[in-house]
N, C-alpha and C positions, 0 to 999 in steps of 0.2 A: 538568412537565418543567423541568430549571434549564437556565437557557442561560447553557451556560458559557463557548462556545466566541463568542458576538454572537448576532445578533437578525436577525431576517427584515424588509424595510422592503418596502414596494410590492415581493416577491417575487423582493428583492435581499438574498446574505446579507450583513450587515453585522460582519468582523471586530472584538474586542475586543482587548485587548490579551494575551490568552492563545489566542482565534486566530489574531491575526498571528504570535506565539514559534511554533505548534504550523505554520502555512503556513512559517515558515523554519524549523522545525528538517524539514520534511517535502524540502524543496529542497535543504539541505546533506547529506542524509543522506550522499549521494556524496561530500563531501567526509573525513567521519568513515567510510567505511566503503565502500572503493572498490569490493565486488562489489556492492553493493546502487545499482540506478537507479530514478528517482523522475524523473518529467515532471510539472508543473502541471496538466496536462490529465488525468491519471490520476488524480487523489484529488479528495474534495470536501470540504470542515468542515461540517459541520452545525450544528444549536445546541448539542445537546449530545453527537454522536459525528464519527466519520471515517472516510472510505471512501478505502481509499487502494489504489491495487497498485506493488507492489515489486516490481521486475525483482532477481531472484538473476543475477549474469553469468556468476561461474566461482568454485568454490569448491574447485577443484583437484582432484576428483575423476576417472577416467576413466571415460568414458559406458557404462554397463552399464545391461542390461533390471531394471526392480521389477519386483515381484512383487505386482499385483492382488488383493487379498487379497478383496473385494467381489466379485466374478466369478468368482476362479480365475485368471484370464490374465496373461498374461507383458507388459507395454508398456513402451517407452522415452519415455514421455509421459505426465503426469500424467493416471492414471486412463484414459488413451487405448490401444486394441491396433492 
């Protein structure tokens, strides 16, 4: 496994300087992209991947039911009826 992102110390991760770029560009995203929100508590770096979640806010759509294509059912909530 390459560690791209730093290195694990006494079971602390320790960014490099391609996970601190990759922890700011995860904190500006709001800045470059005003529907999408990013809190520091919601993502993690790893050595060599990232877990992150991204709030979508409004991408100007108006709110209609998907269509569950795994079930059959109709929900206005990911994968939820």
């Amino acid at each position: 496994m390459k560690k791209l992102f730093g290195r694990i110390v006494n079971g602390d991760m320790i960014l490099n300087r391609f996970g601190t770029v990759a922890r700011g560009e995860l904190l500006e995203l709001q800045s470059t992209s005003p529907n999408v929100e990013t809190y520091d508590d919601e993502f993690v770096i790893m050595t060599d991947h990232i877990h992150a979640i991204l709030w979508i806010t409004d991408v100007g759509a108006s709110h209609q039911l998907a269509r569950n294509t795994t079930f059959g059912l109709y929900s206005n909530h990911w994968g939820r009826s």
